[in-house]
C-alpha positions as CSV (number, residue, x, y, z in Angstrom):
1,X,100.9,41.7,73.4
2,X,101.7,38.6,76.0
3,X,99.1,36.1,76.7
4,X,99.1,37.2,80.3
5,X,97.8,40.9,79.2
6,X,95.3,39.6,77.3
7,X,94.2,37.3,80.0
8,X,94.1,40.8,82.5
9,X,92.4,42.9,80.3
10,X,89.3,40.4,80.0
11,X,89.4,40.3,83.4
12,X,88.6,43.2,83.2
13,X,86.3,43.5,80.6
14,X,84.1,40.5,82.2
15,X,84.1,42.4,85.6
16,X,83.2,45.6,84.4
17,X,79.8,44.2,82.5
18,X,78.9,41.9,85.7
19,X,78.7,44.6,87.6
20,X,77.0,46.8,84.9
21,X,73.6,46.1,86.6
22,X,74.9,48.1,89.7
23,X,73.0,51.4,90.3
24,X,73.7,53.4,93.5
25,X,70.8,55.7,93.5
26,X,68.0,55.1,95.9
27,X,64.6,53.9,95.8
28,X,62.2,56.4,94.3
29,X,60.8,58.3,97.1
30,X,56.9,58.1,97.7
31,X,55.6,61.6,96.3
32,X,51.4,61.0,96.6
33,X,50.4,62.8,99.4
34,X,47.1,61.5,101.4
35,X,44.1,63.1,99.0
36,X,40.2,62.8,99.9
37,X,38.5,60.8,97.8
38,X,36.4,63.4,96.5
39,X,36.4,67.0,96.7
40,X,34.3,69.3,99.2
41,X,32.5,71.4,97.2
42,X,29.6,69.0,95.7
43,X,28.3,70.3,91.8
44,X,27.3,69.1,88.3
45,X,30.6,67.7,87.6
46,X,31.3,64.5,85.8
47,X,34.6,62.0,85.9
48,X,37.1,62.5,83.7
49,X,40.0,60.4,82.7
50,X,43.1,62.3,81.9
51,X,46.8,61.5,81.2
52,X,49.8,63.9,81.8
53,X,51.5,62.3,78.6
54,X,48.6,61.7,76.4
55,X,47.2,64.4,73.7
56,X,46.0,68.1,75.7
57,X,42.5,68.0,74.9
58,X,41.1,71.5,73.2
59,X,39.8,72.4,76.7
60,X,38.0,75.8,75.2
61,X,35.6,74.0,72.7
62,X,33.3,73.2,75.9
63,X,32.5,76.9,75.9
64,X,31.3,76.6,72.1
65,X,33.1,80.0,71.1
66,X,34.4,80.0,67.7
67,X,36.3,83.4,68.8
68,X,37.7,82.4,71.9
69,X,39.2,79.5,70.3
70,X,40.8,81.8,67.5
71,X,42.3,83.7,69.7
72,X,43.9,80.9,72.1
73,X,45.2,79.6,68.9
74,X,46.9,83.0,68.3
75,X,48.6,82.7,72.0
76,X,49.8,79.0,71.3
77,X,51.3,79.9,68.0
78,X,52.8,83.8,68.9
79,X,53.0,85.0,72.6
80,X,57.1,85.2,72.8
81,X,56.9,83.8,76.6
82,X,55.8,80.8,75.5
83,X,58.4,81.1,72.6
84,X,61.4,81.0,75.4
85,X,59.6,78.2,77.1
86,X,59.8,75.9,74.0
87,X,63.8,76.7,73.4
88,X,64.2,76.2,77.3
89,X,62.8,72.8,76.5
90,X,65.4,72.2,73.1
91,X,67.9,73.3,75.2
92,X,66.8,70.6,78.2
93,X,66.7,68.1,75.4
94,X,70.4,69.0,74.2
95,X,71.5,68.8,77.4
96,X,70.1,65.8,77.7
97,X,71.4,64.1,74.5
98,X,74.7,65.2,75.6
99,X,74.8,62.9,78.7
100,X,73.5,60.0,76.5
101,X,76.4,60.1,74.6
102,X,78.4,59.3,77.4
103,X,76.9,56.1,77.9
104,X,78.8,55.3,74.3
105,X,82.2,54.5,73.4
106,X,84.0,57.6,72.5
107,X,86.5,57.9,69.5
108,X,88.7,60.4,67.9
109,X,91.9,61.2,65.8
110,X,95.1,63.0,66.1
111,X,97.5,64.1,64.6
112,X,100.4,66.3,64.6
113,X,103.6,67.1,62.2
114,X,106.6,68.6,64.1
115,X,110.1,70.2,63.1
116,X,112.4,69.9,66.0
117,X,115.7,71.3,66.8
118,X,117.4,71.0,69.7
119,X,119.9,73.2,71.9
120,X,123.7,72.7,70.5
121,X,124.9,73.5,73.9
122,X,123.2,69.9,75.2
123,X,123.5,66.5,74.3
124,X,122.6,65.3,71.1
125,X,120.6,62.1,70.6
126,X,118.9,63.3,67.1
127,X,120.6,60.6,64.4
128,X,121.7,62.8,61.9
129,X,121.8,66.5,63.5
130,X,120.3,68.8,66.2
131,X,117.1,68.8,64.1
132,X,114.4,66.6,62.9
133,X,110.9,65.8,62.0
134,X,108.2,64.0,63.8
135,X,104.8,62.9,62.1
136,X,102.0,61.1,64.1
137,X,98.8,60.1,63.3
138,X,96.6,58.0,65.9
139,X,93.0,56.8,66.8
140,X,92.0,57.1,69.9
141,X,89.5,54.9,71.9
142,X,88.0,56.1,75.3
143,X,84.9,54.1,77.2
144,X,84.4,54.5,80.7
145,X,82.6,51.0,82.1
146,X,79.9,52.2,83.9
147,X,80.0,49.5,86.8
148,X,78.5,52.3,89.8
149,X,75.6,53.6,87.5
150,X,77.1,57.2,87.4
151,X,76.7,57.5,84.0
152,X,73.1,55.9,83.7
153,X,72.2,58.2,86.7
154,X,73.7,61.1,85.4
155,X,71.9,60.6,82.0
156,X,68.4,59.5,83.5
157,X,68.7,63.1,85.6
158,X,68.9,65.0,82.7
159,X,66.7,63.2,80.7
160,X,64.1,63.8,84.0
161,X,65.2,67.1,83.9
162,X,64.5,67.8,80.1
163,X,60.7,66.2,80.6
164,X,60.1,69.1,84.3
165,X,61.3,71.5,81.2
166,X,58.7,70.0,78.8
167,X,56.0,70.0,81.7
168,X,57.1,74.0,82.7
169,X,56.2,74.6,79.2
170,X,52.6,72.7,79.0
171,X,52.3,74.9,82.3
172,X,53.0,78.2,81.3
173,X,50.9,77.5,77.5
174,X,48.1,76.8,80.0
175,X,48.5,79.8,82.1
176,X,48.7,81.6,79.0
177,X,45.5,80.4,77.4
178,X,43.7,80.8,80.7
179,X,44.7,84.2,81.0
180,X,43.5,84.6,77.9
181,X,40.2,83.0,78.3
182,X,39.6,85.3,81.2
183,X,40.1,88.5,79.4
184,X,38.2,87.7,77.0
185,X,35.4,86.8,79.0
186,X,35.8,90.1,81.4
187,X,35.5,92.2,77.6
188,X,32.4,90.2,77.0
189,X,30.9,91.0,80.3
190,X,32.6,94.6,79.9
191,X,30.6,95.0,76.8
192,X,27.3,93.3,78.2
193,X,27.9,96.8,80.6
194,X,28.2,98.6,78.1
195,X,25.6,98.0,76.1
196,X,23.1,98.5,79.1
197,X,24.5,101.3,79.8
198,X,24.2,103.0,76.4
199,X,20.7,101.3,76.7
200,X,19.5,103.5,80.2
201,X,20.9,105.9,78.6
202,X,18.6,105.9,75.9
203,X,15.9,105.5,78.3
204,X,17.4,108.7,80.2
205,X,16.9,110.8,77.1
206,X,13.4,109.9,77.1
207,X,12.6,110.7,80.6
208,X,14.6,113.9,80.4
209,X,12.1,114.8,76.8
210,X,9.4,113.4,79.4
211,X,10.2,115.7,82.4
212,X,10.7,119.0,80.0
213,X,7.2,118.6,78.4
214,X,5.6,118.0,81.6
215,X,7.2,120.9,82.9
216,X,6.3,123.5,80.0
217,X,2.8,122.0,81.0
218,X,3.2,123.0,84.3
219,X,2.6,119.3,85.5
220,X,6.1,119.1,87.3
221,X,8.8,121.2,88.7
222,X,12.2,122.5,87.0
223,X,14.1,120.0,89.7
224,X,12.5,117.3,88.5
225,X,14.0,118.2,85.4
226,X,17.3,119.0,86.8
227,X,17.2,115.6,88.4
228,X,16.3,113.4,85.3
229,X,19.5,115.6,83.5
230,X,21.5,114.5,86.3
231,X,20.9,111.2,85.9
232,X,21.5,111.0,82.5
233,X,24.8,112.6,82.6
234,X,25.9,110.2,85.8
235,X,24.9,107.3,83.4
236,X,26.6,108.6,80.3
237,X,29.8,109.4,82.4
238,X,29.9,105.5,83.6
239,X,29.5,104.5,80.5
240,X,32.3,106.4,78.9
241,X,35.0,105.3,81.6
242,X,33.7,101.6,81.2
243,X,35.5,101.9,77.5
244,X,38.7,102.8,79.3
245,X,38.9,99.3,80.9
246,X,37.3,97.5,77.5
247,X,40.8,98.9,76.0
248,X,43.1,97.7,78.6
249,X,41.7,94.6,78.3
250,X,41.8,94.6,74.3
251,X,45.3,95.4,75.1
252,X,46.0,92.6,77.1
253,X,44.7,90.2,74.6
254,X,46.9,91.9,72.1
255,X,49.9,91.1,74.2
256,X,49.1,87.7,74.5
257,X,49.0,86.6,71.2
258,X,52.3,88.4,70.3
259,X,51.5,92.2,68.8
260,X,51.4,95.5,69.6
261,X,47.9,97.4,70.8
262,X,47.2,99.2,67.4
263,X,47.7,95.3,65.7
264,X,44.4,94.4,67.2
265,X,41.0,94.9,67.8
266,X,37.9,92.8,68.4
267,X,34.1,94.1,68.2
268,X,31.9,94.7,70.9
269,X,30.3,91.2,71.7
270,X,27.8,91.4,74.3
271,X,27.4,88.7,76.4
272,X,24.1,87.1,76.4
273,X,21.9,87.5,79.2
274,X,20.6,83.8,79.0
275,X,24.1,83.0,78.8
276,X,25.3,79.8,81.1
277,X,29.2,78.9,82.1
278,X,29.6,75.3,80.2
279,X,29.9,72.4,82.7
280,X,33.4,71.7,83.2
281,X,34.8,67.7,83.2
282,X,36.1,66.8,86.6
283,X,38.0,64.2,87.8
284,X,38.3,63.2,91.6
285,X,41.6,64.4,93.5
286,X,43.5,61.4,93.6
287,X,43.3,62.0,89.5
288,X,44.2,65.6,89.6
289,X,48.0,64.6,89.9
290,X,47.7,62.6,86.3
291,X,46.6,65.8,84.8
292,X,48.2,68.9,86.0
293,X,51.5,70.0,84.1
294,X,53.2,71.7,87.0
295,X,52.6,68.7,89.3
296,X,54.0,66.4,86.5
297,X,56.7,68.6,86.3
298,X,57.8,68.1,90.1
299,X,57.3,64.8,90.2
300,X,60.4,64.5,87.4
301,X,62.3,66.9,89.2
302,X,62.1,64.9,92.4
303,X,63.5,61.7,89.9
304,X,65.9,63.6,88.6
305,X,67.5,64.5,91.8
306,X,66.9,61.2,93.2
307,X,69.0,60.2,90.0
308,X,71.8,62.6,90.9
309,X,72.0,60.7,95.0
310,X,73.4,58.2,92.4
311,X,75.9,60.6,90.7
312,X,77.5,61.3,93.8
313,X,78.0,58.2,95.6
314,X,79.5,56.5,92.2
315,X,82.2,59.2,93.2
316,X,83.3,57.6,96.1
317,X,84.2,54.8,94.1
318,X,86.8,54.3,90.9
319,X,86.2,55.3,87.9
320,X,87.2,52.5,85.2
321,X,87.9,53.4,81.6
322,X,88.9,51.3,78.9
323,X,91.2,53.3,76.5
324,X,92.9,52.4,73.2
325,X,95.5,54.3,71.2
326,X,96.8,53.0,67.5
327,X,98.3,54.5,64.3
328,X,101.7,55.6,63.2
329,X,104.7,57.6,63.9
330,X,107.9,58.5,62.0
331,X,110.1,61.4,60.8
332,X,108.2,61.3,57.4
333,X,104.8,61.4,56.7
334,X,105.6,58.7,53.9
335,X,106.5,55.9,56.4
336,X,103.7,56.4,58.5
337,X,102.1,53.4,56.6
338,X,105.2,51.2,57.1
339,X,104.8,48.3,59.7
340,X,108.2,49.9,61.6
341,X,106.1,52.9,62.3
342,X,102.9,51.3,63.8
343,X,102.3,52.7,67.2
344,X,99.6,51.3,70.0
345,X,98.7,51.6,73.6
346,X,96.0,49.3,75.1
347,X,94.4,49.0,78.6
348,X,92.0,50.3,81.2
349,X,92.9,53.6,83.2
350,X,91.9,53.8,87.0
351,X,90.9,57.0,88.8
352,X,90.0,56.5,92.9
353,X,89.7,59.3,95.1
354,X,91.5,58.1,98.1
355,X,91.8,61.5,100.7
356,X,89.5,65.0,99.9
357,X,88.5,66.5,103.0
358,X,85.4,64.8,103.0
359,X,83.9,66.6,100.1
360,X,82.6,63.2,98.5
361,X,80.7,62.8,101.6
362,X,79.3,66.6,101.3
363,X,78.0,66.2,97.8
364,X,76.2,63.0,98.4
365,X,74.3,64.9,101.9
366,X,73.8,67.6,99.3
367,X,72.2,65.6,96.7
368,X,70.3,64.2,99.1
369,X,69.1,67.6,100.6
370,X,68.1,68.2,96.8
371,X,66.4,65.6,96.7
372,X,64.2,66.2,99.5
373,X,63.8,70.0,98.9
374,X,62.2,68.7,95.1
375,X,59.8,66.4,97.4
376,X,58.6,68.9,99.7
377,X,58.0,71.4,96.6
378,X,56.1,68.8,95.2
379,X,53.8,68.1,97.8
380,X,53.2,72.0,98.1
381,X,52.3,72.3,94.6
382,X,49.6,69.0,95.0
383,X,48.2,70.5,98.0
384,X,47.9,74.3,96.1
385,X,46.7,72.5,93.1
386,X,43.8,70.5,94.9
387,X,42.8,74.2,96.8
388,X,43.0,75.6,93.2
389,X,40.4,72.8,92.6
390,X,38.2,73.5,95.7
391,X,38.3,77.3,95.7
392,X,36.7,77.1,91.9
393,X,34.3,74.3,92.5
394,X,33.2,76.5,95.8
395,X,33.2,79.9,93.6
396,X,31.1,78.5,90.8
397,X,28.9,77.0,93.5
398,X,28.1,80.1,94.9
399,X,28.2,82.5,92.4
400,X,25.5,80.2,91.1
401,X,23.4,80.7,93.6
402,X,23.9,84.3,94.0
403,X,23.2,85.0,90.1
404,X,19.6,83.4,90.9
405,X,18.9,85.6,94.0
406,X,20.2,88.7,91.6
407,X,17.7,87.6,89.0
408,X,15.1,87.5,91.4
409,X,16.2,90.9,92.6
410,X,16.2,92.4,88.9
411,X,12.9,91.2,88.7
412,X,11.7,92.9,92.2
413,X,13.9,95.9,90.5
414,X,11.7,96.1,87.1
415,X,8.3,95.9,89.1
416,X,9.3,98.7,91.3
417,X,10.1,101.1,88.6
418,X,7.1,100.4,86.7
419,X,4.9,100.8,89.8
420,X,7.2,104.3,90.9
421,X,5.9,105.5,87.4
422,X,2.6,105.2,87.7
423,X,2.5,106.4,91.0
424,X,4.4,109.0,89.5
425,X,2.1,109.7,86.7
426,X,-0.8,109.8,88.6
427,X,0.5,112.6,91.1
428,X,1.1,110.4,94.4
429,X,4.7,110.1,94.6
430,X,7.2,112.8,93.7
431,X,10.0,112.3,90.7
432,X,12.8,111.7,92.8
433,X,11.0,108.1,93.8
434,X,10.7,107.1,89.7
435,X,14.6,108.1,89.3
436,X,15.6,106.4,92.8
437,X,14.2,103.5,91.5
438,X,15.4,104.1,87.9
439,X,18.7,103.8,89.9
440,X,18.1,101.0,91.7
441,X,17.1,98.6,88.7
442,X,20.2,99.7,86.4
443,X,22.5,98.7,89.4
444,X,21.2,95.8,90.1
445,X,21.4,94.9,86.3
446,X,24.8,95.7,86.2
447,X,25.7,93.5,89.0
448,X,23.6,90.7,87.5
449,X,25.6,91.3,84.6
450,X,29.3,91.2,86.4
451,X,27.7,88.2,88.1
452,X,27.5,86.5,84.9
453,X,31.0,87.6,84.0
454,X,32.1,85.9,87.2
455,X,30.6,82.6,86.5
456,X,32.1,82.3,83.1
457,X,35.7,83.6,84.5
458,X,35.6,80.8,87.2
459,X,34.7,78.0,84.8
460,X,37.8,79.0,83.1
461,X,40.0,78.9,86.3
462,X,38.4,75.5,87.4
463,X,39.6,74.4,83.8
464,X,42.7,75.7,84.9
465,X,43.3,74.6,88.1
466,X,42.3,70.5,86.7
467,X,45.6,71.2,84.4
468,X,43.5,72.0,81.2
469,X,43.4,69.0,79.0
470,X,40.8,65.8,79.5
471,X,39.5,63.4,77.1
């Protein structure tokens, strides 16, 4: 090689790492949208301090339920949905690694053994005859300098691309276990039904043993009978359809966790009365985007195609390679060694649009488009994330409130049937007033009871809807 190629190709070489440092995507765009500093609904709720890439906290142990927790465990471990959502995420991280590589000098081999005979009819240049052998074995050396960024952008866009994956994932394992949670916490209130049920309908019994004897007596009339029958076959009806839902629901939780319906069962656990929904760690809004998955997961989308604006305006400049070519080649594969046979190319390799229509122009305005299509969806997932956060802290507010007043009206309930049976049993007040009020009492038990449900359910959406996870 002359002097004055050598003195080029560092030219090169020097030029290509001065301008390593040049990156043509833009700024990060501003994602945070203007938050309150605290949220509407006021409520027993301390701060929290969470971190989208720290450790998930085991959200469920607040509700101290040694079966709940069994059973998310079963969801994070089985359910094939969020199977697929961890290989999308291997798959993001491949994808990812692949464009790393490119940041790396690339480096391969050839080689090739050929027997060549040429036309007798043409000119013959072969020493020797119309036909001869050609051996070549080479190295090759490829690296493309990097002086507009495209391959750093290109690379930190997948990279951003693979963590949205990762984030999609801790979002749907949430989802999961919250779906979960809430099934198992509408069997637990389905049971609680259940089991008053089959108690009024103990009570039922009773009063239709009570009504027969008073009738043989000749104390009471055959409709009274009639009536208390009635009663107890309405309540003995409800209770058998209420085992229809308890088995779509056991169904559901068998879904979840990866099996078929007959693979699973759980026992009737009553929820208890006294029962409270656990108070749930809260953080102010402003803290909400730290912790939420999906809104983590939008945020790297908007990076990645603010990484890929980059991508396409390094295309409207050239692309520089440095490429190297060495080994041998002769007509036997014994002389490839021999100095005669030594073979070598050297240099950089230029590539520079210069006419297309405009299309590099298009794909940067379509990158950019991207890029502001990923920034709107993330300010629409902040905004329906700190709504999530409001409606709960409003539900659990108010079902609160309205669990007390349905106490109070149990209570009222209770008193009235005991004073409808003594009125009853001292001859003032017909039958139909005992069972009217019979009725009233086991409805509004049962809506205490769904009330209770409700309570529980919404803790676990509130849990939810502050992304899970908290230390």
């Amino acid at each position: 090689m002359k002097g004055g190629a050598f003195h080029t190709l560092s030219a090169v070489l020097l030029s290509g790492f001065g301008l390593a440092g040049c990156n043509l995507a833009p700024a990060p765009p501003a994602l945070e949208p203007v938050l309150p500093a605290h949220y509407s609904s006021d409520g027993p709720w301390r701060p929290a301090s969470p971190a989208d890439d720290g450790p998930r906290g085991a959200w469920w142990k607040v509700f101290g339920d040694s079966r709940l927790a069994g059973l998310l465990a079963g969801v994070a471990t089985a359910n094939p949905d969020l199977e697929a959502a961890a290989k999308r995420v291997e798959e993001a991280r491949a994808l990812a690694r692949a464009d790393d590589a490119a940041l790396f000098p690339f480096l391969s081999g050839t080689g090739a053994i050929h027997r060549n005979r040429s036309s007798g009819t043409l000119a013959n240049n072969f020493a020797g005859g119309r036909t001869r052998t050609s051996v070549r074995l080479t190295l090759d050396f490829d690296y493309e300098l990097d002086l507009w960024g495209r391959v750093r952008n290109q690379a930190r866009a997948s990279s951003e691309r693979a963590a949205a994956v990762e984030g999609d994932r801790c979002s749907a394992l949430l989802s999961l276990q919250g779906e979960m949670a809430l099934d198992y916490y509408a069997l637990r209130s389905q049971d609680a039904e259940i089991d008053l049920l089959i108690r009024t309908v103990a009570l039922r019994q009773r009063t239709v043993q009570l009504a027969k004897a008073r009738f043989k007596q000749g104390d009471t009339a055959q409709i009274d009978v009639a009536q208390a029958e009635t009663e107890l076959a309405s309540t003995q009806s409800e209770s058998i359809g209420l085992e229809r839902r308890r088995r779509e629901l056991l169904h559901a939780l068998a879904r979840l966790q990866g099996l078929v319906p007959g693979q699973f069962d759980l026992a009737p656990i009553p929820m208890d009365a006294e029962a409270q929904p656990p108070t749930i760690p809260s953080s102010v809004p402003s803290q909400l985007l730290e912790r939420r998955p999906d809104i983590a997961a939008a945020a790297r989308r908007v990076a990645a195609a603010n990484a890929e604006i980059g991508v396409a305006r390094a295309a409207w400049f050239p692309k520089i390679s440095l490429g190297a070519n060495g080994g041998g080649e002769s007509s036997a594969v014994s002389l490839l060694t021999s100095a005669a046979s030594r073979v070598w190319i050297l240099g950089p390799d230029l590539d520079w649009p210069v006419f297309e229509a405009g299309r590099r122009r298009a794909e940067v305005e379509a990158a950019k488009a991207r890029c502001e299509v990923a920034g709107a969806e993330y300010r629409s997932i902040v905004l329906q994330a700190v709504g999530e956060v409001e409606d709960a802290l409003s539900a659990l507010e108010v079902l609160r409130r309205q669990s007390v007043a349905q106490q109070a009206t149990v209570a009222a309930a209770q008193r009235t049937v005991d004073l409808a049976q003594k009125r009853y049993d001292s001859g003032l007040v017909p039958f139909f007033e005992v069972l009217d009020a019979q009725r009233t009492l086991l409805r509004s038990q049962q809506e205490a009871t769904r009330l209770q449900g409700e309570r529980f359910a919404a803790s676990v959406i509130l849990v939810k809807a502050l992304g899970g996870g908290w230390e």
